[in-house]
C-alpha positions as CSV (number, residue, x, y, z in Angstrom):
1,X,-37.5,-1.8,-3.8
2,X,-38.0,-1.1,-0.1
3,X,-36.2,-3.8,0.8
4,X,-32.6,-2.6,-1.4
5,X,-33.7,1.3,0.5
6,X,-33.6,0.4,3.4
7,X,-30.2,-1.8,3.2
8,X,-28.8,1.3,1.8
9,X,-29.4,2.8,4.5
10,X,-28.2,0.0,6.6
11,X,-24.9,0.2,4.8
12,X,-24.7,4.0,4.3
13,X,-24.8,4.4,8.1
14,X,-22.2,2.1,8.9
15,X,-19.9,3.5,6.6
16,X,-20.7,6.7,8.1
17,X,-19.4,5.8,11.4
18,X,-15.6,6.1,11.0
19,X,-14.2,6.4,14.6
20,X,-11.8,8.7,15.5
21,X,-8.6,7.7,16.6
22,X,-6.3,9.1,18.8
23,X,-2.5,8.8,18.8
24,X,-1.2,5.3,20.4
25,X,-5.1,3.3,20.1
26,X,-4.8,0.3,18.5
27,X,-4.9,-0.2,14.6
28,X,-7.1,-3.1,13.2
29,X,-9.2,-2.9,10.1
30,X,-12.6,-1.0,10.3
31,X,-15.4,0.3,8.2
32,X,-17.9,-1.9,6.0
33,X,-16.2,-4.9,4.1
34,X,-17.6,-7.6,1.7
35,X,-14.8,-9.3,1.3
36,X,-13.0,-11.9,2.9
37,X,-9.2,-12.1,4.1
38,X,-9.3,-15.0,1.9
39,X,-10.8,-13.1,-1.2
40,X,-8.9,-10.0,-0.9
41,X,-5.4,-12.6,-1.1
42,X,-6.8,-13.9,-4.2
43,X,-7.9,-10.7,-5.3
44,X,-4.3,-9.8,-4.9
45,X,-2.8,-12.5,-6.8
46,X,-4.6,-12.1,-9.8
47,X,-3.9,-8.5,-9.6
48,X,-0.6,-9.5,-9.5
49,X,-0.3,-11.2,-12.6
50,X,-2.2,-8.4,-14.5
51,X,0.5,-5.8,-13.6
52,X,3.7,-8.3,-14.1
53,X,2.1,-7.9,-17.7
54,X,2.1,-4.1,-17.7
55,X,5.7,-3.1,-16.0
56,X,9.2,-4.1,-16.4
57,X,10.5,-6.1,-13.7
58,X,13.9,-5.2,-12.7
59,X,16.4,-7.8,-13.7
60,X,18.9,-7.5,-11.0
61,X,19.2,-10.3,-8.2
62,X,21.2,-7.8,-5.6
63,X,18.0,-5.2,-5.9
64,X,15.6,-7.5,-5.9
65,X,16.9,-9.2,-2.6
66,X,17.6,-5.6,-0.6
67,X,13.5,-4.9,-1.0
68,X,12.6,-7.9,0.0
69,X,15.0,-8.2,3.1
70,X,13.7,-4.8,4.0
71,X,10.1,-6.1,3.5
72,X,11.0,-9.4,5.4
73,X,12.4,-7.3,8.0
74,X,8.7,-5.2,8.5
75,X,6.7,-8.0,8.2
76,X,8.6,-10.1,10.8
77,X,6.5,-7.8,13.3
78,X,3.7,-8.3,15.4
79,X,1.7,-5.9,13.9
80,X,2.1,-7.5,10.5
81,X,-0.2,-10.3,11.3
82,X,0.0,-13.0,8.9
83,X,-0.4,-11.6,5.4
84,X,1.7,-13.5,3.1
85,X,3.9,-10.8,1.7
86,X,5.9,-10.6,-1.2
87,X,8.0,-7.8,-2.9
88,X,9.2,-7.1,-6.4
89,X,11.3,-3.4,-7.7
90,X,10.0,-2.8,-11.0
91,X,12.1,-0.3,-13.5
92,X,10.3,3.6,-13.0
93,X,12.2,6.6,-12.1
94,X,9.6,8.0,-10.4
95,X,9.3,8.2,-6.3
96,X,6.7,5.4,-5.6
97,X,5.3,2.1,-4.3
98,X,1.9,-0.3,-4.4
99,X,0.8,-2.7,-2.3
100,X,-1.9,-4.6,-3.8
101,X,-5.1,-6.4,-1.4
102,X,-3.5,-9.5,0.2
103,X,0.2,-8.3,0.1
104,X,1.6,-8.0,-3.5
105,X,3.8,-5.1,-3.1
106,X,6.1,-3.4,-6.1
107,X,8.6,-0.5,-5.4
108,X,9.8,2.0,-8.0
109,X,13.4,1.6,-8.3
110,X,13.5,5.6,-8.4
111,X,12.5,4.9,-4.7
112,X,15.7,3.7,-4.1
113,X,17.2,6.0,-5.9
114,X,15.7,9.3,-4.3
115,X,16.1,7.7,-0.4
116,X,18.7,9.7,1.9
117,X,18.6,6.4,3.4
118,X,17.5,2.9,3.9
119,X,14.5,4.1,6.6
120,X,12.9,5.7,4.2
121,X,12.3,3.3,2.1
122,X,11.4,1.1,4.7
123,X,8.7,4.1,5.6
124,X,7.2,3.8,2.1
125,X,7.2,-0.1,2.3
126,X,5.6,0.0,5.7
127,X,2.9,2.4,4.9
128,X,2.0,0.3,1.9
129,X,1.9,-2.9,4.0
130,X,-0.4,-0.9,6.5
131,X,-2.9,-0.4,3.6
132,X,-2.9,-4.5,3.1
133,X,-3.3,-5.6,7.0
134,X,-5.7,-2.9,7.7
135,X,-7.6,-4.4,4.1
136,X,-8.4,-0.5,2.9
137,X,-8.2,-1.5,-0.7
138,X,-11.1,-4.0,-0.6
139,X,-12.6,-1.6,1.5
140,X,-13.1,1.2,-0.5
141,X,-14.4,-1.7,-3.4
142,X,-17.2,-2.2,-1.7
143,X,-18.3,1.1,-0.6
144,X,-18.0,1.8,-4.8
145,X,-20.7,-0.8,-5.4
146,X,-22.7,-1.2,-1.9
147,X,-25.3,-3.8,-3.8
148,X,-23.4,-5.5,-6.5
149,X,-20.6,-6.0,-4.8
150,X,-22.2,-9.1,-2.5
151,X,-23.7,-10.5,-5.2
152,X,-20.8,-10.6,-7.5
153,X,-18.3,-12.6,-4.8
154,X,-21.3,-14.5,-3.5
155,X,-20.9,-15.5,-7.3
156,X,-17.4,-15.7,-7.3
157,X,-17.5,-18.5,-4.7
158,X,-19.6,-20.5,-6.1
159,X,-18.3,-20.8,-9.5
160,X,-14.9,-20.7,-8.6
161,X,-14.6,-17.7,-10.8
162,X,-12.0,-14.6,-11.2
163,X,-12.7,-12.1,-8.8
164,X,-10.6,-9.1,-10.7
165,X,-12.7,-10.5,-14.1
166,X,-16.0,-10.2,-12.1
167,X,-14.8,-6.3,-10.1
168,X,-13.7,-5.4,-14.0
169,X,-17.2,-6.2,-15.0
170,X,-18.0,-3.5,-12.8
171,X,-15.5,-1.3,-13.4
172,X,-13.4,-1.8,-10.5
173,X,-10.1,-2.5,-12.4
174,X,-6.4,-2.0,-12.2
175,X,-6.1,1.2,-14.2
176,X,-4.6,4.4,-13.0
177,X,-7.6,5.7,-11.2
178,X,-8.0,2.2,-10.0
179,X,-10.3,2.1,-6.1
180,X,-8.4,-1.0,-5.2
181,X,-5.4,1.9,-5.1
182,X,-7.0,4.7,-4.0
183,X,-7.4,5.9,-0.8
184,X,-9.5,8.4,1.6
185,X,-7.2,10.9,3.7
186,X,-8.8,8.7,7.0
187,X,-6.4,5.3,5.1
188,X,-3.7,7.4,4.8
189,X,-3.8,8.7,8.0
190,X,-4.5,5.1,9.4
191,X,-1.4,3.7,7.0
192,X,1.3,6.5,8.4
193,X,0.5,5.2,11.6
194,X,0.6,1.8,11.3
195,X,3.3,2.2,9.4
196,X,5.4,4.0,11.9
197,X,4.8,1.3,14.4
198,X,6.3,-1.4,11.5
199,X,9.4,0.7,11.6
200,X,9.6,1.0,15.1
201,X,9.0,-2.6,15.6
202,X,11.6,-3.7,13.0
203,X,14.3,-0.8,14.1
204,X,13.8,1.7,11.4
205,X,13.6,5.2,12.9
206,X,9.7,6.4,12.0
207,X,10.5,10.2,12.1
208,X,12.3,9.2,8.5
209,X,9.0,8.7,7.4
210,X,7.7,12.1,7.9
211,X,11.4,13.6,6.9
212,X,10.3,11.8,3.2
213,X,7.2,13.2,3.0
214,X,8.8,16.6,4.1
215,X,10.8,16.1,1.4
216,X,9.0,15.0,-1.4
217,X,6.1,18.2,-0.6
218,X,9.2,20.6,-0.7
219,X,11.0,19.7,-3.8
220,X,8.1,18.4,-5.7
221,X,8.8,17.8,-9.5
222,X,7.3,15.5,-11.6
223,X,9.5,12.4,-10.4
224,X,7.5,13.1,-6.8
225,X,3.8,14.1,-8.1
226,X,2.6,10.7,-8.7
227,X,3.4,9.7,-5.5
228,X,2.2,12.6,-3.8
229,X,-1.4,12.2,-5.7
230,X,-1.6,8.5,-4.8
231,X,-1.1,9.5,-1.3
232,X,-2.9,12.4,-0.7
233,X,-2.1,14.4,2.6
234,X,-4.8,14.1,5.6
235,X,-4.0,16.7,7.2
236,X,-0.9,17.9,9.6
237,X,0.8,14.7,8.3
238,X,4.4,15.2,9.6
239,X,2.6,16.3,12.9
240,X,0.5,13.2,12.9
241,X,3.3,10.9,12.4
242,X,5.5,12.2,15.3
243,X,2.5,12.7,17.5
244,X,1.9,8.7,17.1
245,X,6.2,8.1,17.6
246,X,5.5,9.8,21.1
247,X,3.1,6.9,22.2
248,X,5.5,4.0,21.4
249,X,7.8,2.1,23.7
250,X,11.4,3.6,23.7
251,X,13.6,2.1,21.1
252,X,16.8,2.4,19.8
253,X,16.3,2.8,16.3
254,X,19.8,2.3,15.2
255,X,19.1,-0.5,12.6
256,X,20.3,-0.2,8.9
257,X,21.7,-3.2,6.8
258,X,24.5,-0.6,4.9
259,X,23.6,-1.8,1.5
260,X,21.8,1.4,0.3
261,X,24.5,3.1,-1.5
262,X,25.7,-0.3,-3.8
263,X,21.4,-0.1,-3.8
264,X,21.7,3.4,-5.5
265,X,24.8,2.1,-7.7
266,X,23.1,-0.8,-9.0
267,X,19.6,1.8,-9.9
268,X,22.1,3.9,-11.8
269,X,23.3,1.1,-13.8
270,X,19.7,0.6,-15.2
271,X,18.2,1.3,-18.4
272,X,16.6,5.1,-18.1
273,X,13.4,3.5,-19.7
274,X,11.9,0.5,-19.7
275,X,11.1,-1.2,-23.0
276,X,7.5,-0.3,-24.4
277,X,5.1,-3.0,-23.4
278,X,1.8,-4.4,-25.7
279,X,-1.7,-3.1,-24.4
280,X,-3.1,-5.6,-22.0
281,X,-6.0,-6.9,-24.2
């Protein structure tokens, strides 16, 4: 019993000691995590598969290819490391996107359709990839579960087992209030910045980020909310986000690929619902 206090305590203090960053210091994962790179990948991948069951995957090649040249684009950059990417618009009219640990990522086609343009969207997609690299949803798993947690991928390992099937065990799952999805105000900060430097990097103009956010907190409606919980506001966000564009190099940040308004034709031409899907059992 001692021995479990006093790595409580051991754990407890280092999640306690989140640094505070200013604008332009560097970005790398931080805070107390059990897992590995390797284990929040597979974590990712089985994820995956579990929501492919739950959503409707939007059957049209053009779409399909736009996200992922946009993500290609983001994830060609430095900052990106080497997180194996991949990118999938699923049918939902309302404003949002997912990344899941390891680099599953799935964007709402009403993302498309709600963009004034195409660096918005890459804003959204690069603060979701900033969640992956800097590893914030394994993260916030294991400060759910501070003594389970090792023990259960310690288990994992050796029996070559499912790690979603062993966090649901737990009740770390994929549901709406899901941990591996939810974030602290310090991630979100962290994942504008990053994400602003993705932009940069790839020739997006990172003020559009804050312009969407701007947006989405004025006009608000239901079509917005979801996003807006998912990615609560830490605090002078719009400030934050230009603060950390006035410590990066001098860019021109001209780059667009033109394809967003046949992108916002091709949205319109899809179902307004997607088809009912069973319960996943």
């Amino acid at each position: 019993m001692r021995q479990k206090r006093i790595l409580f305590l051991l754990v407890a203090g280092a999640l306690s000691l989140t640094a505070w960053r200013r604008p332009g210091e560097p970005l790398t994962p931080s805070g107390l995590n059990f897992f590995s790179k390797q284990q929040d990948i597979q974590l990712g991948q089985e994820a995956a598969t579990e929501v492919r069951k739950q959503v409707t995957v939007v059957q049209n090649q053009f779409l399909q290819d736009y996200i992922r040249h946009i993500g290609k684009r983001l994830m060609a950059q430095p900052e990106a490391g080497d997180w194996p990417f991949n990118f999938t618009v699923i049918l939902d009219p309302n404003i949002n996107a997912f990344a899941l640990p390891g680099g599953p990522m799935f964007v709402n086609s009403g993302t498309i359709a709600n963009a004034d343009n195409e660096s918005q969207i890459a804003g959204v997609m690069g603060h979701e990839m900033s969640h992956v690299i800097l590893r914030h949803g394994t993260k916030q798993a294991s400060k759910a579960n501070l003594l389970q947690i090792p023990v259960m991928l310690a288990g994992a390992v050796a029996g070559d087992g499912s790690l979603l099937g062993e966090l649901t065990k737990l009740g770390i799952g994929l549901g709406a209030n899901s941990i591996l999805l939810k974030y602290s105000r310090d991630d979100e900060s962290q994942a504008d910045a990053l994400g602003t430097h993705l932009m940069a990097e790839a020739g997006y103009n990172p003020i559009e980020l804050a312009r969407f956010f701007e947006k989405l907190e004025a006009h608000g409606g239901s079509r917005t909310m979801q996003f807006l919980s998912d990615h609560p506001n830490p605090g002078n966000r719009e400030q934050a986000i230009q603060a950390e564009i006035g410590t990066l190099p001098k860019r021109h940040y001209g780059y667009q690929s033109g394809d967003l308004e046949r992108a916002k034709a091709e949205v319109a031409k899809l179902p307004k619902a997607a088809p009912a899907k069973a319960a996943a059992q």
